[in-house]
C-alpha positions as CSV (number, residue, x, y, z in Angstrom):
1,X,-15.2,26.6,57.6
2,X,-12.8,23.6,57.0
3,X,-14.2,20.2,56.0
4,X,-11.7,17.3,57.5
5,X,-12.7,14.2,55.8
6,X,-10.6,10.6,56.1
7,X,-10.6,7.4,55.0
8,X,-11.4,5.4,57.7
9,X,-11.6,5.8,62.0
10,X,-8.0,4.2,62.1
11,X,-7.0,7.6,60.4
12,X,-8.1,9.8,63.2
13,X,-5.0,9.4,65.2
14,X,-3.3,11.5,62.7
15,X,-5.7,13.7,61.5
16,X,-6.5,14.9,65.2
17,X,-3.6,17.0,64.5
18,X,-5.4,18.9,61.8
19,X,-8.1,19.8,64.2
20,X,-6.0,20.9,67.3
21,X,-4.2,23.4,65.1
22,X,-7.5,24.6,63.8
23,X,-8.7,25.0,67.2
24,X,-5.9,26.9,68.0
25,X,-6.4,29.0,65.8
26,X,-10.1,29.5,66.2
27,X,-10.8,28.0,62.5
28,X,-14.3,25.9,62.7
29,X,-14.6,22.6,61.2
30,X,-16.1,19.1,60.9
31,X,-15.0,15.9,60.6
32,X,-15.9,12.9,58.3
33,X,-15.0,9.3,57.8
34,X,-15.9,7.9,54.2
35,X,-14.1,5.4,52.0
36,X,-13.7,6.6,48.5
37,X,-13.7,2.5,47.7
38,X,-16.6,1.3,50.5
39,X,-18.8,4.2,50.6
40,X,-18.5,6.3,46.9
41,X,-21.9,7.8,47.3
42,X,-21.0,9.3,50.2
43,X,-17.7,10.7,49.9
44,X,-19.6,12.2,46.3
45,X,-22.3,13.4,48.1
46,X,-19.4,15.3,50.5
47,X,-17.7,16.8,47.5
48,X,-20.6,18.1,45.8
49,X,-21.5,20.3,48.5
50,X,-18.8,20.8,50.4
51,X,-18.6,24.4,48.9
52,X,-22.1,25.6,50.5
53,X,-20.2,25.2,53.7
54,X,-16.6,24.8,53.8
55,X,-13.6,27.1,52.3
56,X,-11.4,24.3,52.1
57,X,-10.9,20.8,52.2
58,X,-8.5,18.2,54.5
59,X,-8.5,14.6,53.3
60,X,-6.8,12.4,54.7
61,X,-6.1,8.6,52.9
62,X,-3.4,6.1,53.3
63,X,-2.9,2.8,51.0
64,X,-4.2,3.9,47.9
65,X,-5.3,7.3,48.9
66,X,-7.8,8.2,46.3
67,X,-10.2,10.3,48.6
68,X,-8.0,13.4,48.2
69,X,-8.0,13.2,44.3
70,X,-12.1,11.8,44.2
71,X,-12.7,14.8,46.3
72,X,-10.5,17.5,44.4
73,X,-12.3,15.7,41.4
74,X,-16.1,16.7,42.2
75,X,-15.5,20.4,43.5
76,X,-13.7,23.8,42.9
77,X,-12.5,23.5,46.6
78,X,-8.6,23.8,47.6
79,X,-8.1,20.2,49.3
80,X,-5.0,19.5,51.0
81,X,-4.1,15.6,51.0
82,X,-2.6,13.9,54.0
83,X,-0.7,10.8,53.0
84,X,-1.7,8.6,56.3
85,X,1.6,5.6,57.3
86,X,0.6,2.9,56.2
87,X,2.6,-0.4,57.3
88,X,2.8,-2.0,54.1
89,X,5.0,1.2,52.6
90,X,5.3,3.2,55.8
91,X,3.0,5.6,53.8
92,X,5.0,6.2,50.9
93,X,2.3,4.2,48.6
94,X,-0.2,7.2,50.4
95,X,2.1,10.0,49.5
96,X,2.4,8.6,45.8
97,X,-1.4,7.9,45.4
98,X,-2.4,11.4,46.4
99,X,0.7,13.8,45.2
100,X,0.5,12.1,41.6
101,X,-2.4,14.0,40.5
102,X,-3.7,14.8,36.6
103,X,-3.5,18.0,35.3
104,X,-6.9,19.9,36.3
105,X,-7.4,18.5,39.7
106,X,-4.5,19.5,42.1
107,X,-3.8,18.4,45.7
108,X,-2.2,20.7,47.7
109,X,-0.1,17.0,49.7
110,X,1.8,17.7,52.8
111,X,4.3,15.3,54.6
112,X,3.3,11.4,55.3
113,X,1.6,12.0,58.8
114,X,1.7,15.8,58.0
115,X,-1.8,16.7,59.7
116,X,-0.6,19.4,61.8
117,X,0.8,21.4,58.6
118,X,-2.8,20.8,56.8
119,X,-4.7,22.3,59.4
120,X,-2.2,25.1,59.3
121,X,-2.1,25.9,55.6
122,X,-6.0,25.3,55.7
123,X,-6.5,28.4,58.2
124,X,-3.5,30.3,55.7
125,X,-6.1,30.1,53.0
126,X,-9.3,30.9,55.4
127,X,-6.7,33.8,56.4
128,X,-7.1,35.4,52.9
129,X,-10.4,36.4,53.7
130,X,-11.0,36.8,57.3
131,X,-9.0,39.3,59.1
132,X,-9.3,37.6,62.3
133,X,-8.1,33.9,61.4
134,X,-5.2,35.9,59.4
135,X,-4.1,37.6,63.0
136,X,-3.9,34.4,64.7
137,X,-2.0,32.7,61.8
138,X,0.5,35.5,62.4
139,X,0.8,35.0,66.4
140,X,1.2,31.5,65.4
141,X,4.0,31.9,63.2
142,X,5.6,34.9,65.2
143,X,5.1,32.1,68.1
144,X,8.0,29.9,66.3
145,X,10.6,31.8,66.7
146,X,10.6,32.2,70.3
């Protein structure tokens, strides 16, 4: 239901996070590693048919961050943007790159690092339609106050 793309393998120390909250919430996904810079074709290719299978979208980027925007710029797709740390700006240049967005093609951007919440408001918008996911969002949430 959820596609998880990022930027490059160094990225998937953070974006693990998006995919242990969507497994415990029993929200399907795949994950994908394509450059917007190295590999366009690809991350194109991604976006263009990312709505025959997925609901939404999780992209994470750091540096210049432009898969989040190339992405929310080929489909109709919610995508959530993960600003990934960088150590040049300690991800700020990430957070920046993908919150800065043109009018027509939003980013729904959580925190630098901010995987976890992704996944989460990923499964709240899978939730609108599917009884089941919505539940466990619920148990997850009524979980936090404890």
């Amino acid at each position: 239901m959820i596609g998880i793309i990022m930027g490059s393998k160094s990225d998937m120390e953070v974006m693990q996070a998006a995919g242990a909250i969507l497994d415990k919430l029993g929200v399907a996904y795949d994950v994908e590693i394509a450059s917007a810079h190295r590999q366009p074709e690809k991350v194109s290719a991604f976006a263009r048919n990312a709505a025959r299978k997925y609901k939404c979208i999780i992209a994470g980027a750091g540096k210049a961050a432009h898969l989040p925007g190339v992405i929310a710029g080929q489909t109709t797709l919610p995508v959530i943007g993960v600003p990934i740390k960088t150590s040049d700006l300690g991800g700020l240049d990430s957070l920046l790159s993908i919150v800065q967005m043109p009018s027509g093609v939003p980013v729904a951007t959580v925190a630098i690092n901010g995987a976890q919440n992704a996944g989460l408001l990923a499964a709240q918008i899978v939730a609108l339609t599917d009884p089941q996911v919505a539940q466990a969002v619920a148990d997850y949430k009524e979980a936090l106050k404890a």
